[in-house]
Structures are given as structure tokens and as C-alpha cells.
C-alpha positions in Angstrom: 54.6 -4.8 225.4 56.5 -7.7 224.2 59.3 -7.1 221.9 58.5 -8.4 218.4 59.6 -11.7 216.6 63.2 -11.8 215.4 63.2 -11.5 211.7 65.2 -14.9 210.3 67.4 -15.7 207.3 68.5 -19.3 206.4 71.2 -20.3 204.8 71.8 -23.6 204.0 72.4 -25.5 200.7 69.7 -28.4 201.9 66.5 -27.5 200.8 65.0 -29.6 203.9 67.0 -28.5 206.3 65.6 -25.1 205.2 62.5 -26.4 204.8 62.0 -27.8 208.5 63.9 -24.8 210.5 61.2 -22.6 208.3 58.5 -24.4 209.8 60.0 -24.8 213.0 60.6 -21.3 213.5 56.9 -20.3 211.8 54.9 -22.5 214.3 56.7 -20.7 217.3 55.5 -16.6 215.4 59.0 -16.3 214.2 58.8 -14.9 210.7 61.5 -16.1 208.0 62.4 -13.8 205.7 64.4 -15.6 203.1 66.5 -18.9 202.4 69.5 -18.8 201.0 71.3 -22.1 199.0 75.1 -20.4 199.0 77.4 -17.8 201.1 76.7 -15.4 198.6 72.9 -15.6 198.5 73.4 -15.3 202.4 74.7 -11.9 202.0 72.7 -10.2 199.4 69.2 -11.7 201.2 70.4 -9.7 204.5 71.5 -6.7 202.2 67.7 -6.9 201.4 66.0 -8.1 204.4 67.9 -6.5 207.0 67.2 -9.8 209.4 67.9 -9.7 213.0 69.0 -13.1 213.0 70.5 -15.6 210.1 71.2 -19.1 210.4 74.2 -19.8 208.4 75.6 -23.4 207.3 79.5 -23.4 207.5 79.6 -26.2 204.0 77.9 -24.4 201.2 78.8 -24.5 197.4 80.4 -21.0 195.5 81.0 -18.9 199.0 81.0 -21.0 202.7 79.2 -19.9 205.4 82.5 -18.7 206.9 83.3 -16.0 204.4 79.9 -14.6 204.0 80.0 -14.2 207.9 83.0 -12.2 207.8 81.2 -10.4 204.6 77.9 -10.0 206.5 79.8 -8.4 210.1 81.7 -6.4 208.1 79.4 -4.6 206.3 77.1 -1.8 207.7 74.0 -3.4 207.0 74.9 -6.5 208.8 76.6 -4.8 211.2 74.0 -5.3 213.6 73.0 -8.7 212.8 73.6 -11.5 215.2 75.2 -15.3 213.1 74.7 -18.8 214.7 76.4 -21.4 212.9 74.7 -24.2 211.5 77.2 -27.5 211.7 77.2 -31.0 212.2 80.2 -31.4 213.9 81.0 -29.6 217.2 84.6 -29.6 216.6 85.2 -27.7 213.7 87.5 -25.6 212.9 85.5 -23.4 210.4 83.2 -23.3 213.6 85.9 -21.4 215.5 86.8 -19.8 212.9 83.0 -18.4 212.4 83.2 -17.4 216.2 86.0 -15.3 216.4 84.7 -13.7 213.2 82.4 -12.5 215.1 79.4 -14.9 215.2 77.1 -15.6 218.3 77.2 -19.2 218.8 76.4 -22.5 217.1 74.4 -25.4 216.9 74.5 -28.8 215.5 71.7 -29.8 212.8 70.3 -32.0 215.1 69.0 -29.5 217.6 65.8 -30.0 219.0 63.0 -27.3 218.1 62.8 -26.7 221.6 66.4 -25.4 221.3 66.5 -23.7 218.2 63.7 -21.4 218.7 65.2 -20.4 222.1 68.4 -19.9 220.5 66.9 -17.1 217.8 65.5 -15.8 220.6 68.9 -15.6 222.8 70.9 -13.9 220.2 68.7 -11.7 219.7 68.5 -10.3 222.8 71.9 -9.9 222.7 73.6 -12.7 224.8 75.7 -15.3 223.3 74.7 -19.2 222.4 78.2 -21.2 223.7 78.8 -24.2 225.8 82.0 -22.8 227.8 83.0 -27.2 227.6 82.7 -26.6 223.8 84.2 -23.4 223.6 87.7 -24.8 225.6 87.3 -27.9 223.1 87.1 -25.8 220.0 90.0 -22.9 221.4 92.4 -25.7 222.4 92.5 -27.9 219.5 92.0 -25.0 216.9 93.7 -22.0 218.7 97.1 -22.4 218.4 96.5 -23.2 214.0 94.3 -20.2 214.1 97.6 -17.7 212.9 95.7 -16.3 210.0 93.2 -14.7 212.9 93.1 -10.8 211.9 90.3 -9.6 214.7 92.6 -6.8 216.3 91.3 -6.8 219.9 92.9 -4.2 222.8 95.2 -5.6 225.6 94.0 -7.6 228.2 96.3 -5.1 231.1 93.4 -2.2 230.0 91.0 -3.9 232.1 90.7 -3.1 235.6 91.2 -6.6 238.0 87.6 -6.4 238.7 86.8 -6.4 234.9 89.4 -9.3 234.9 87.6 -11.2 237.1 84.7 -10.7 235.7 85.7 -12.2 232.1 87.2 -14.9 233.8 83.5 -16.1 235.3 81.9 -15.3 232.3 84.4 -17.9 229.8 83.1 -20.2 232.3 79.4 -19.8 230.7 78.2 -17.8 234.0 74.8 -15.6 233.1 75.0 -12.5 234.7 72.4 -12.9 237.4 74.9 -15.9 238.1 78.1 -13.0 238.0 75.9 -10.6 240.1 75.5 -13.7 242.9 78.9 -15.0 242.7 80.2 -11.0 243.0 77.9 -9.8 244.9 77.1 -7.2 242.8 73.5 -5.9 241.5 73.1 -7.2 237.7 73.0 -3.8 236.6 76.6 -3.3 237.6 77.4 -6.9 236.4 76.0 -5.8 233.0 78.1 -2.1 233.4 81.2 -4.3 233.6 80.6 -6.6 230.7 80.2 -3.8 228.6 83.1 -2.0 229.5 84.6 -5.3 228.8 83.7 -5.6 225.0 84.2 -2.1 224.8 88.0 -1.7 225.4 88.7 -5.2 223.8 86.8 -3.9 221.3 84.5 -6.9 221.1 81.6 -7.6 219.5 79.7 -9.9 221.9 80.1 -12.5 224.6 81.1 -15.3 222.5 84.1 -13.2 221.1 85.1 -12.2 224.6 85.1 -16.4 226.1 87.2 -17.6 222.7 89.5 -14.5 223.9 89.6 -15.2 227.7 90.7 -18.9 226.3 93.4 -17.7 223.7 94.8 -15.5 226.2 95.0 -18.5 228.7 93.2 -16.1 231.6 90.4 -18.8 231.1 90.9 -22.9 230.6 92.5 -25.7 232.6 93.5 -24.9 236.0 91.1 -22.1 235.9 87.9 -23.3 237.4 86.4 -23.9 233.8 83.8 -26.6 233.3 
């Protein structure tokens, strides 16, 4: 039995943008539960809804898309709730920002509808939506201004060096049946290790554990990243 349609919010404060991503995602069975034209309609519209998935613009009028993602992952109800951030720029610093808040990823405006429907689907599944390219781009020009960063994660010597290396392949954008071949491992374990991984870092997904393999410089230049 398939697993049913992720339940969509969007959030942006261009009625067609809106407009077309609601038709986008309806033609491919993917239901959209509300819009939203600000941050704070954002939040009470998954207060209500209880979406699976909300697409959330970073420039919106009264309350950005940034602070109703912190609003929305910090709440219980949103809790469980995956965020990909709608921009169009890839370098931008409310992007990162957005990520190590705890969203799952981004895309530009002008993504395909081949792309955005796979990338409801992605995050809802649980994986994250990041170009590791994108992700060095974003960590090293925004990283170092990002001092007002208050996600308390655990230290990196709590992992084991097999759990190191295994968050070093995965900043590099690796999938784990690509971790499992490259370790020579079984993708069960791969996926054992990746949650022990979020775990005692005290992660929330994927996305949060490449922008900290970056920040912490295990990942990057020199390292065999793309």
C-alpha cells in the first residue's frame, strides 16, 4: 500500500506563485491544504492543518519566512513538520539562516514541476533537499557572520570514528545506498549510523547535520567535497 500524499502549505506573499505551485502540486495527487500571504499566516495555517510539508518564502511582509520557521520547529504541532525554503537567490543568507533553524532544504522559484513535486515528496520521507556545492557556498560565505546561531548541538568527539566518517560522506550529498557501497556496509546499518548521528548532535535532519559537518570544518575544501 502506497503511503499517502503529503499534505502541503504555501506560503508566499505572490498570489501566483501560490497559485501555480497549487496547481502544480494538485495535478501530481498532492493535496494543498492552505496558502498563506505572511510568516504569521504560515504558522497559524499549520497550527490548523497540521501539514506534512509547507513551502515557505524567506521575503514576506509583517513576519519573514525565517521567523515563522523558527516559530513553526519550535512548536509541538510543527514539530514534526518538514520546511523547504522558497528563494530566488541561492546565496542567501536568510537561506542559511532557515537551514540551520532547522529547515529541510531549498529551492529557487524557478524550479521545474518536475522538481518540485519530487522535492515534497523527498522531505517527506524524511531525507533532506541540499546540493552539498550549495551547502559549502552558503556555510562559507555565511558561516563565519552567523554568531547570532543559538541551535545548541553535542560535540563532535561523542561520535565514534566510524560515525565520523560517516558524516563526512554524507556533507558530501552521498545517499545512503551510496554510504552503504562506499563502506561496505548494508543500508540498514548505514541508516543505524546516521541516526545515531542526529541523535547525539542532537539534530533534527540531514540538512542540519551537512551545514554542521561544514561549520565544524570536518567537511569542505581539502576534504573530498564536490
Amino acid at each position: 500500500m502506497a503511503d499517502p500524499a503529503p499534505r502541503v502549505v504555501i506560503a508566499d506573499d505572490q498570489t501566483l506563485v501560490r497559485t501555480g505551485f497549487r496547481m502544480i502540486l494538485g495535478a501530481a495527487g498532492i493535496p494543498v491544504v492552505a496558502e498563506a500571504a505572511d510568516g504569521g499566516q504560515a504558522v497559524a495555517a499549520v497550527l490548523k492543518h497540521r501539514p506534512d510539508v509547507v513551502l515557505m518564502d524567506i521575503r514576506m511582509p509583517e513576519m519573514d519566512g525565517l521567523e515563522a520557521t523558527r516559530r513553526i520547529l519550535a512548536g509541538r504541532v510543527g514539530s514534526d513538520c518538514r520546511i523547504i525554503i522558497l528563494t530566488t537567490f541561492d546565496l542567501d543568507q536568510y537561506v542559511y539562516a532557515a537551514l540551520s533553524a532547522g529547515a529541510s532544504g531549498f529551492l529557487l522559484k524557478d524550479v521545474s514541476p518536475e522538481q518540485l513535486v519530487a522535492a515534497v515528496r523527498l522531505v517527506r520521507s524524511g531525507d533532506a533537499l541540499l546540493a552539498p556545492s550549495i551547502t559549502r557556498r552558503l556555510v562559507e560565505r555565511f558561516a563565519p557572520r552567523a554568531v547570532s546561531h543559538q541551535a545548541v548541538h553535542g560535540d563532535l568527539s561523542e561520535l565514534t570514528p566510524r560515525e565520523l566518517e560517516v558524516l563526512r560522506l554524507l556533507a558530501r550529498g552521498l545517499s545512503n545506498a551510496e554510504l552503504a557501497a562506499q563502506l561496505t556496509l548494508s543500508e540498514a546499518t548505514v541508516k543505524t549510523h546516521v541516526a545515531r548521528i542526529l541523535a547525539k548532535l542532537q539534530l533534527r535532519d540531514r540538512v542540519q547535520a551537512v551545514v554542521l559537518a561544514y561549520e565544524t570544518g570536518l567537511a569542505g575544501p581539502g576534504h573530498g567535497s564536490d
